[in-house]
mmJSON file of the N, C-alpha and C atoms, coordinates in Angstrom:
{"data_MODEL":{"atom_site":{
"group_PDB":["ATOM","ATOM","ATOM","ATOM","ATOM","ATOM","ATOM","ATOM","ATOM","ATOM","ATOM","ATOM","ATOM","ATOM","ATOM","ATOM","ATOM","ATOM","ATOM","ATOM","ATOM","ATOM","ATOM","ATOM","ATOM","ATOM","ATOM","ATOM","ATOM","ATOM","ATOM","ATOM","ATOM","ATOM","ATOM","ATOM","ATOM","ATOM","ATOM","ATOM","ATOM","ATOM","ATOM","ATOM","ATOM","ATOM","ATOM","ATOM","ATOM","ATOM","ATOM","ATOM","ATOM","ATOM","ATOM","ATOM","ATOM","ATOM","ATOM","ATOM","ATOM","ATOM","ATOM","ATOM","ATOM","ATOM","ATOM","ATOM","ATOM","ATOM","ATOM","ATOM","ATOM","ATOM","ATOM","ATOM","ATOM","ATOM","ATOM","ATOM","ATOM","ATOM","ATOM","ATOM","ATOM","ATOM","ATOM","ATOM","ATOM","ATOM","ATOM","ATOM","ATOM","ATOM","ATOM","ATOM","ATOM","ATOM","ATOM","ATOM","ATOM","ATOM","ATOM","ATOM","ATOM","ATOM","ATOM","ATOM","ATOM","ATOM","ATOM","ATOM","ATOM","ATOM","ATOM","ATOM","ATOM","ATOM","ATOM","ATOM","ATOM","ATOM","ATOM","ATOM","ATOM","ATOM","ATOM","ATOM","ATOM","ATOM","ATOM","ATOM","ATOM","ATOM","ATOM","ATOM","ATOM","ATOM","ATOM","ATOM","ATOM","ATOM","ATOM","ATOM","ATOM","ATOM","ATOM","ATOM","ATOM","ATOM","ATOM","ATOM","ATOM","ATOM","ATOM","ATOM","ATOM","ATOM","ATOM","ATOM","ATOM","ATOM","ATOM","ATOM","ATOM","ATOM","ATOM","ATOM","ATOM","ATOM","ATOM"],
"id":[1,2,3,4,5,6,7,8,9,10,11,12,13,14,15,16,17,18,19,20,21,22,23,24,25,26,27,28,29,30,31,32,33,34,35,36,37,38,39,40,41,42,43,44,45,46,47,48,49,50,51,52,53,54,55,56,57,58,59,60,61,62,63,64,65,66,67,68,69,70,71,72,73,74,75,76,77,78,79,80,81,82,83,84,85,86,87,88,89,90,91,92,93,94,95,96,97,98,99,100,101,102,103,104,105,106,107,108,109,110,111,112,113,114,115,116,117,118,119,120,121,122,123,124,125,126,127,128,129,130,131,132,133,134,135,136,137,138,139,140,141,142,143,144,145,146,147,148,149,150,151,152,153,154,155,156,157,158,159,160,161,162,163,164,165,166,167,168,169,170,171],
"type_symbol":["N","C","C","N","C","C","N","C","C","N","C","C","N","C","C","N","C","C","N","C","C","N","C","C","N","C","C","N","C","C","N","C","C","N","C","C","N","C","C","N","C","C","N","C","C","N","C","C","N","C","C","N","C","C","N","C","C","N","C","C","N","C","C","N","C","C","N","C","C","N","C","C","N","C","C","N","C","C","N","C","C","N","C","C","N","C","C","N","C","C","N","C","C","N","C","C","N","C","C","N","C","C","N","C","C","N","C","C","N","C","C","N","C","C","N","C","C","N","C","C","N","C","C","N","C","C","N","C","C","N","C","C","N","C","C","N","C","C","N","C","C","N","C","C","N","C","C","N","C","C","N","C","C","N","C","C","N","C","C","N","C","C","N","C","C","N","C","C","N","C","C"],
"label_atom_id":["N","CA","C","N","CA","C","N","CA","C","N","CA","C","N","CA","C","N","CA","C","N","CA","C","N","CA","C","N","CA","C","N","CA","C","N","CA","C","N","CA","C","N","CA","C","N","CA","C","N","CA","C","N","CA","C","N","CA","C","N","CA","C","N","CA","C","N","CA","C","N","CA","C","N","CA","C","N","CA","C","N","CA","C","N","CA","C","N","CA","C","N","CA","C","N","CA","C","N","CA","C","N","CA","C","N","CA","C","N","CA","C","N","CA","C","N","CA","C","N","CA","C","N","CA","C","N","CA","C","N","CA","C","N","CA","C","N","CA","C","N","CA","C","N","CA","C","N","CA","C","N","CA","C","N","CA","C","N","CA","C","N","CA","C","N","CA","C","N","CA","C","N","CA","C","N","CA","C","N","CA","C","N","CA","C","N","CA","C","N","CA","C","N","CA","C","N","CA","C"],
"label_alt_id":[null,null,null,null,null,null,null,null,null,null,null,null,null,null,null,null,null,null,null,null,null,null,null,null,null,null,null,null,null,null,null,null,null,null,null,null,null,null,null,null,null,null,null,null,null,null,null,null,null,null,null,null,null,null,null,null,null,null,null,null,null,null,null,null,null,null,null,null,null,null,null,null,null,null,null,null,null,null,null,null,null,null,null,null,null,null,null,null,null,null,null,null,null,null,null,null,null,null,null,null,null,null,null,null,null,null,null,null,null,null,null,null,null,null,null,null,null,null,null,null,null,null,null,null,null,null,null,null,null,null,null,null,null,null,null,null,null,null,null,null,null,null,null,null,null,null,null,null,null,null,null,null,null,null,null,null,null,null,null,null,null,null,null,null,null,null,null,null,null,null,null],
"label_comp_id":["UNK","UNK","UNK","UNK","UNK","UNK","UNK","UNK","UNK","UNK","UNK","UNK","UNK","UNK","UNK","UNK","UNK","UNK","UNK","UNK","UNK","UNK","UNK","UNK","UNK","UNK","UNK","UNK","UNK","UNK","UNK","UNK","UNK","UNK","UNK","UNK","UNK","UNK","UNK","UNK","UNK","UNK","UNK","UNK","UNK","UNK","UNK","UNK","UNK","UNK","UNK","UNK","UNK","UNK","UNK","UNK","UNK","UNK","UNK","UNK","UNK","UNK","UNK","UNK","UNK","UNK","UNK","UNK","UNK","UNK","UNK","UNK","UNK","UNK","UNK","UNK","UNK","UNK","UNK","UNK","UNK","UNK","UNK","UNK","UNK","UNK","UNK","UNK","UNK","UNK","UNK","UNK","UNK","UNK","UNK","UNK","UNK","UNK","UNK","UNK","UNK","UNK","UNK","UNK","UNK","UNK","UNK","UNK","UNK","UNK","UNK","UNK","UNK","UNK","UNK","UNK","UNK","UNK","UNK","UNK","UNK","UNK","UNK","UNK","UNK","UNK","UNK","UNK","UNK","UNK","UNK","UNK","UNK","UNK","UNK","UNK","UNK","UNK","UNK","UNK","UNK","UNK","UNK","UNK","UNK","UNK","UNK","UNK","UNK","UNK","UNK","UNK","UNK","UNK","UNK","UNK","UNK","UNK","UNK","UNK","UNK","UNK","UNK","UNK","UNK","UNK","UNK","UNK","UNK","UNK","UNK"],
"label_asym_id":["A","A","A","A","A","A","A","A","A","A","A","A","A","A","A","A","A","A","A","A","A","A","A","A","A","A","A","A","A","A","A","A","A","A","A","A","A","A","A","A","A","A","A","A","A","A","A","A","A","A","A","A","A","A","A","A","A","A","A","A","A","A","A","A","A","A","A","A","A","A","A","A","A","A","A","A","A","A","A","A","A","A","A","A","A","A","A","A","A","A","A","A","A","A","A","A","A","A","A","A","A","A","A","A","A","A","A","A","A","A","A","A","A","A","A","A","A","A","A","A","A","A","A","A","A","A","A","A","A","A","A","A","A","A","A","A","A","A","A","A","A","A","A","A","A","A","A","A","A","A","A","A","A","A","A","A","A","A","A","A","A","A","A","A","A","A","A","A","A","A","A"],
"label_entity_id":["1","1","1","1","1","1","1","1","1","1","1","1","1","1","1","1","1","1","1","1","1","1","1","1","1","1","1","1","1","1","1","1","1","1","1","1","1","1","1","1","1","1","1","1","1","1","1","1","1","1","1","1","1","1","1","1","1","1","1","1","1","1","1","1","1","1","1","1","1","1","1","1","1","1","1","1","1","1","1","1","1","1","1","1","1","1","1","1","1","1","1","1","1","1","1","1","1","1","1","1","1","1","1","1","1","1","1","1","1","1","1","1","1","1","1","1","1","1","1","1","1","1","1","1","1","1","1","1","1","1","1","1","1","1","1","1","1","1","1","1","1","1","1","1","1","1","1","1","1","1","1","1","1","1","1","1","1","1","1","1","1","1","1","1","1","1","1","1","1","1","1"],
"label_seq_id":[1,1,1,2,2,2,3,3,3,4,4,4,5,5,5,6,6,6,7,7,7,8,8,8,9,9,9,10,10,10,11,11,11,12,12,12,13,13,13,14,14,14,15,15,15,16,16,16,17,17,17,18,18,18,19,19,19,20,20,20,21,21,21,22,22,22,23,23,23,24,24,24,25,25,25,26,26,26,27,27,27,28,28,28,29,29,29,30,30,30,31,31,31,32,32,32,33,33,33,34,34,34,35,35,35,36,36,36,37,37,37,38,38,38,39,39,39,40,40,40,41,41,41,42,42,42,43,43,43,44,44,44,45,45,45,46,46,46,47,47,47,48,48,48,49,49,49,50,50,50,51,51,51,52,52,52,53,53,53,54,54,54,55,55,55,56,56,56,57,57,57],
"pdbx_PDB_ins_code":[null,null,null,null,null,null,null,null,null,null,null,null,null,null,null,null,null,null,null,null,null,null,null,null,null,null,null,null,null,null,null,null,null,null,null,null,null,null,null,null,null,null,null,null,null,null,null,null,null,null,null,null,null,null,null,null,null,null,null,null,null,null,null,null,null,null,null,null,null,null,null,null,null,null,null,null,null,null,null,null,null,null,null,null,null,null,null,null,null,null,null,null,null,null,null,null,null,null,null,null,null,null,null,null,null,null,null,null,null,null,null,null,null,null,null,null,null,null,null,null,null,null,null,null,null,null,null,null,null,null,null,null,null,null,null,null,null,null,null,null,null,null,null,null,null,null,null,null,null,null,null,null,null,null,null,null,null,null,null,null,null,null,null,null,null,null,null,null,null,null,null],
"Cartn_x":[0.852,0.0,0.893,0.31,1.296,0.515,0.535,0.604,0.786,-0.18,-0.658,-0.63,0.395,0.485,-0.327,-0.614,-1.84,-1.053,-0.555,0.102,-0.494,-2.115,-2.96,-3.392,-3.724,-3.727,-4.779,-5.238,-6.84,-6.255,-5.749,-5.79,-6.755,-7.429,-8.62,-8.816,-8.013,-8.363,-9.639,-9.243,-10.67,-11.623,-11.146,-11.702,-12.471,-12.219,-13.169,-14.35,-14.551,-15.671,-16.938,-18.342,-19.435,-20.011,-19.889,-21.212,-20.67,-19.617,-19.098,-19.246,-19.393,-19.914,-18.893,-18.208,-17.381,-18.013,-17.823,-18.277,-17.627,-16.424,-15.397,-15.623,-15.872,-16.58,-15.32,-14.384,-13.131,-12.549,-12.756,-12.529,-13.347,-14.789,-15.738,-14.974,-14.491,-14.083,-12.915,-11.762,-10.684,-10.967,-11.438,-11.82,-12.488,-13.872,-14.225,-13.14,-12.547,-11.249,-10.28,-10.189,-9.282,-9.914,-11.222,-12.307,-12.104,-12.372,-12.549,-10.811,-9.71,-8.542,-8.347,-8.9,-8.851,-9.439,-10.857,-11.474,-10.457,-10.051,-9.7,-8.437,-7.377,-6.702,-6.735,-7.601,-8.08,-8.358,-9.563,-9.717,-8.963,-7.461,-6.714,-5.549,-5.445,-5.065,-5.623,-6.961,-7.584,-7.633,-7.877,-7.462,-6.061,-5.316,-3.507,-3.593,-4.254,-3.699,-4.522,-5.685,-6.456,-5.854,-5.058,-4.573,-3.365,-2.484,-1.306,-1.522,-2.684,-3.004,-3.767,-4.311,-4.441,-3.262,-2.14,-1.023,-0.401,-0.499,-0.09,-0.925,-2.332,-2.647,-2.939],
"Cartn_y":[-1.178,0.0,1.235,2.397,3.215,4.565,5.543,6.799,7.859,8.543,9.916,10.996,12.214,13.282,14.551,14.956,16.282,17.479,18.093,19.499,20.109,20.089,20.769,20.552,21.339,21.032,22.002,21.356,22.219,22.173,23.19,23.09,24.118,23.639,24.272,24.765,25.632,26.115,26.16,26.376,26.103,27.503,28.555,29.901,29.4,28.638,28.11,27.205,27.298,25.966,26.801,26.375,26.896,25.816,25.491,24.313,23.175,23.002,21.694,21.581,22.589,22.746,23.605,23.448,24.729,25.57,27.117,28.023,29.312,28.92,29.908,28.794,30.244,29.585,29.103,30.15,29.756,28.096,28.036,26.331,25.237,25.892,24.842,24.935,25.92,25.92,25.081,25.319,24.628,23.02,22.542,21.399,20.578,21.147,21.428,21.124,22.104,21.816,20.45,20.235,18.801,17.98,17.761,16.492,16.601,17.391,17.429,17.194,17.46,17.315,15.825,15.062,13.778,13.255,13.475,12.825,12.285,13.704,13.545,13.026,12.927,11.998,10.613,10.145,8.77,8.278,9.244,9.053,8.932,9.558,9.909,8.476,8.108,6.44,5.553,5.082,4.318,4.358,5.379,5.315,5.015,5.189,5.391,3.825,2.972,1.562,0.584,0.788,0.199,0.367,1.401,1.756,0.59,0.417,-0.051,-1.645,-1.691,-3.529,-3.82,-2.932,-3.408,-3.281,-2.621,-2.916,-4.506,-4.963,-5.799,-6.999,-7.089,-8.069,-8.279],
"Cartn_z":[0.0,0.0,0.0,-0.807,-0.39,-0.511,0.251,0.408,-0.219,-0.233,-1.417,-0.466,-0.524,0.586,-0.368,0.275,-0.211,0.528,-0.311,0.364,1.243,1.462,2.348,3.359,4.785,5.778,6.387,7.335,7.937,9.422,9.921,11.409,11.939,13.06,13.575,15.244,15.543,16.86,17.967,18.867,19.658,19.564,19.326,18.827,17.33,17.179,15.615,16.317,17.427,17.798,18.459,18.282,19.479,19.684,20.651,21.07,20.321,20.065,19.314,17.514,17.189,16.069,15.195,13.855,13.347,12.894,13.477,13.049,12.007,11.854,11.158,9.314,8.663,7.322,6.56,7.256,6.122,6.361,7.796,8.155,6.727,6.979,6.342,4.52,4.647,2.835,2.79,3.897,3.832,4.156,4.693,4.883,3.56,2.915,1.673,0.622,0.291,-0.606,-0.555,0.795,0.733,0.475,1.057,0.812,-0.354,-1.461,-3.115,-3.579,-2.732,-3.738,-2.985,-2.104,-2.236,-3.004,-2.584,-4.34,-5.341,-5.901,-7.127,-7.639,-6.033,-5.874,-5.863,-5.229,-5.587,-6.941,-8.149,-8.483,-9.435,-9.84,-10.5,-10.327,-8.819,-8.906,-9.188,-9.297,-9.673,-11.397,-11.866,-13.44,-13.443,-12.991,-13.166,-13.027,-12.01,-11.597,-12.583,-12.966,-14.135,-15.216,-16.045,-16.868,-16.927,-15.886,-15.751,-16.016,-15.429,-14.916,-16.715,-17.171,-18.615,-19.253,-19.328,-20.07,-19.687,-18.787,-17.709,-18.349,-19.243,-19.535,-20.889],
"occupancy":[1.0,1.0,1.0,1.0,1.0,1.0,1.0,1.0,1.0,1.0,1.0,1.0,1.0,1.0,1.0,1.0,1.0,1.0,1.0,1.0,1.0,1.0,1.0,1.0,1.0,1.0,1.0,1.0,1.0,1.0,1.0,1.0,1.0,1.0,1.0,1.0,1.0,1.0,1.0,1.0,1.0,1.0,1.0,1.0,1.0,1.0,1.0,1.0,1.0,1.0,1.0,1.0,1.0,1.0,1.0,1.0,1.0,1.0,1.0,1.0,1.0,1.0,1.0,1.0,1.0,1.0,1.0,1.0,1.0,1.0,1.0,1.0,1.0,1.0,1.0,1.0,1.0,1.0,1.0,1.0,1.0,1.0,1.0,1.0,1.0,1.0,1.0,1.0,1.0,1.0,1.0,1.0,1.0,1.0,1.0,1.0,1.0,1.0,1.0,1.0,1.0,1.0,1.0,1.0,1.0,1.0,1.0,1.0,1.0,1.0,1.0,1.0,1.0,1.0,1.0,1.0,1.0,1.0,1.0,1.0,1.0,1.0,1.0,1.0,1.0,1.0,1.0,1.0,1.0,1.0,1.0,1.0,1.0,1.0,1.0,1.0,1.0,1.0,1.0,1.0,1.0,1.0,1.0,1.0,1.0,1.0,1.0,1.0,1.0,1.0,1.0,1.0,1.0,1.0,1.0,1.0,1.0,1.0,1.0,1.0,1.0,1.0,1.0,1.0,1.0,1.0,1.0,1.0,1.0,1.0,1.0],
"B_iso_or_equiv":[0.0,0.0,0.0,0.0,0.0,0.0,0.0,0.0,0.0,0.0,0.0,0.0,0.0,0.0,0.0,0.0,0.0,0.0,0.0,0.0,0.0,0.0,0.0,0.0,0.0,0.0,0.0,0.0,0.0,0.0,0.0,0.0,0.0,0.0,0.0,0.0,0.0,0.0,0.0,0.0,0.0,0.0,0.0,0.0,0.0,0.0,0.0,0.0,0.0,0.0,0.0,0.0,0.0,0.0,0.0,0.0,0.0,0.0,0.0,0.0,0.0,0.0,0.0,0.0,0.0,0.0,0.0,0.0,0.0,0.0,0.0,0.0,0.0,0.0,0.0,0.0,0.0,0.0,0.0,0.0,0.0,0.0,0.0,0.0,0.0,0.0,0.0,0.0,0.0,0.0,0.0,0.0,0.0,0.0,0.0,0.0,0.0,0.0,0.0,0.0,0.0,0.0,0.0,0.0,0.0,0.0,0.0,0.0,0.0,0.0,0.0,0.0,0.0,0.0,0.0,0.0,0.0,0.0,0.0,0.0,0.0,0.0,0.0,0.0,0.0,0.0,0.0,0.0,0.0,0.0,0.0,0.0,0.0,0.0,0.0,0.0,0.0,0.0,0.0,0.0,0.0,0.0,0.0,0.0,0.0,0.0,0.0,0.0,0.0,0.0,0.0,0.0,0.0,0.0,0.0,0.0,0.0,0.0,0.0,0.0,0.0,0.0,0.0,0.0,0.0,0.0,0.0,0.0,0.0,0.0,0.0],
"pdbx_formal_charge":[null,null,null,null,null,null,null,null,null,null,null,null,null,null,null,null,null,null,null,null,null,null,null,null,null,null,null,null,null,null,null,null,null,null,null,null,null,null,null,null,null,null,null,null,null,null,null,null,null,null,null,null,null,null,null,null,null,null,null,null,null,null,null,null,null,null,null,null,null,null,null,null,null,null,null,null,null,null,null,null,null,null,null,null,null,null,null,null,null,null,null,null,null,null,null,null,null,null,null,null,null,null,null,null,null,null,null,null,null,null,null,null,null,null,null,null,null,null,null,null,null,null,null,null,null,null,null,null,null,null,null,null,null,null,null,null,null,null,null,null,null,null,null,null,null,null,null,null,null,null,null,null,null,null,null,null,null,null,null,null,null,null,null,null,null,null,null,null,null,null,null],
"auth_seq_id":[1,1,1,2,2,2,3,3,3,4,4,4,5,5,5,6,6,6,7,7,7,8,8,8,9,9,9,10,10,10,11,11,11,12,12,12,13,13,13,14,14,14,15,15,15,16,16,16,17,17,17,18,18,18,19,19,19,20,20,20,21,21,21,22,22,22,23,23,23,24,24,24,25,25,25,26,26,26,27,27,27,28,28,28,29,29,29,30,30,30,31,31,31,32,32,32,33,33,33,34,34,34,35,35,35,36,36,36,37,37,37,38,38,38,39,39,39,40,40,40,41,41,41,42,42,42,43,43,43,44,44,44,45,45,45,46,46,46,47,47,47,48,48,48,49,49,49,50,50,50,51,51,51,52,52,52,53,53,53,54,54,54,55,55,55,56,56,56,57,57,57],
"auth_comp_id":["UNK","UNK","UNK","UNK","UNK","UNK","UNK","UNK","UNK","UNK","UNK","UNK","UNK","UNK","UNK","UNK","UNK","UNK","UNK","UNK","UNK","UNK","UNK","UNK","UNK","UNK","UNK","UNK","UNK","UNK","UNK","UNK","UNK","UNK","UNK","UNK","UNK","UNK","UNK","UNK","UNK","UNK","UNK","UNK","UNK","UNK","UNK","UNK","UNK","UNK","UNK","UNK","UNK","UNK","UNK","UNK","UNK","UNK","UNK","UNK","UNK","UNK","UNK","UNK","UNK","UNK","UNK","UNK","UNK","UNK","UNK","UNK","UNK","UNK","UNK","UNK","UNK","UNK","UNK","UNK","UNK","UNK","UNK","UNK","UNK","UNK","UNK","UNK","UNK","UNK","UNK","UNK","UNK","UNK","UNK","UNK","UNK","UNK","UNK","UNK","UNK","UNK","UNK","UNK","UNK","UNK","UNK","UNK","UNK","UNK","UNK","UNK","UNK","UNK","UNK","UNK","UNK","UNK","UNK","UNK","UNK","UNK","UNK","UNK","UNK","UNK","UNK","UNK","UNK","UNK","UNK","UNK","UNK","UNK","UNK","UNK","UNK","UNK","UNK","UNK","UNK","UNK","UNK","UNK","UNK","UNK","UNK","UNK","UNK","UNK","UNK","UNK","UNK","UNK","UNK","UNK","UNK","UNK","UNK","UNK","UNK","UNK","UNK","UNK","UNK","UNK","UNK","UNK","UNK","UNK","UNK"],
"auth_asym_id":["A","A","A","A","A","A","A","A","A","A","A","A","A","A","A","A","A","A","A","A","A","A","A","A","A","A","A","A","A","A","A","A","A","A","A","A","A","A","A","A","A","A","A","A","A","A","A","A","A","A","A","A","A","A","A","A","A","A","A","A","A","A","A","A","A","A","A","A","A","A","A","A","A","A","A","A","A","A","A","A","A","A","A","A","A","A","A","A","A","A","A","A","A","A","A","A","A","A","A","A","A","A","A","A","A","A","A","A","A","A","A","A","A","A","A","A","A","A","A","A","A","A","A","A","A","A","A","A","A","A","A","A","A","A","A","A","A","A","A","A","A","A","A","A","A","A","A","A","A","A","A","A","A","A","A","A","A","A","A","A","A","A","A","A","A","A","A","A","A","A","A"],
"auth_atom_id":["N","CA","C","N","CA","C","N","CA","C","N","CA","C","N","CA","C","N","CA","C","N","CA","C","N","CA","C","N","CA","C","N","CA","C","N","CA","C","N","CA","C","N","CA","C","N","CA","C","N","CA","C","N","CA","C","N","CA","C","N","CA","C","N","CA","C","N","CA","C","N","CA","C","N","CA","C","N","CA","C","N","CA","C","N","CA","C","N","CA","C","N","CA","C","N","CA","C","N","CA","C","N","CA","C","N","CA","C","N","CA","C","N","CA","C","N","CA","C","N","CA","C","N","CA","C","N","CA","C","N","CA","C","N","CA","C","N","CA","C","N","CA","C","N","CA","C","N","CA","C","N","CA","C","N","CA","C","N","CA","C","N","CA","C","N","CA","C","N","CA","C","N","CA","C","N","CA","C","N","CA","C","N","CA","C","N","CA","C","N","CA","C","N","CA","C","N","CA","C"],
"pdbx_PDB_model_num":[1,1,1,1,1,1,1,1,1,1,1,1,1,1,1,1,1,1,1,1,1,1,1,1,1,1,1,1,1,1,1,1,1,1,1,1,1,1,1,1,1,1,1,1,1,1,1,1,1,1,1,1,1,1,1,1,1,1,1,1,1,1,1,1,1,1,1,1,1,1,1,1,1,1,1,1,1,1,1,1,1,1,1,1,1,1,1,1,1,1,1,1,1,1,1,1,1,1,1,1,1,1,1,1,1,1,1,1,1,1,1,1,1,1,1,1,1,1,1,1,1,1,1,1,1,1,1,1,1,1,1,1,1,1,1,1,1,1,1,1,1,1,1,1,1,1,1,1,1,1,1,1,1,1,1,1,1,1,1,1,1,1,1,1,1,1,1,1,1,1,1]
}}}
């Protein structure tokens, strides 16, 4: 197995929290953004490893 590093990083202070809940919008965007550049990380290995495994047969 191996490991896909994503340059991006969400750190979230406790001044970002009410009631357990995030309230700082720029959090919800930054968070947002990684969910979607994983996506498309994944999805970008899964074509890359299908691609490979049909040369392969």
């Amino acid at each position: 197995m191996k490991a896909q590093v994503l340059p991006e990083i969400v750190f979230i202070e406790g001044q970002d929290f009410n009631r357990q809940e995030i309230e700082n919008i720029d959090i919800h965007f930054r968070l947002e953004k990684l969910v979607e550049n994983t996506v498309l990380m994944t999805e970008v290995y899964q074509e890359f490893k299908r691609k490979q495994e049909a040369l392969l047969f």
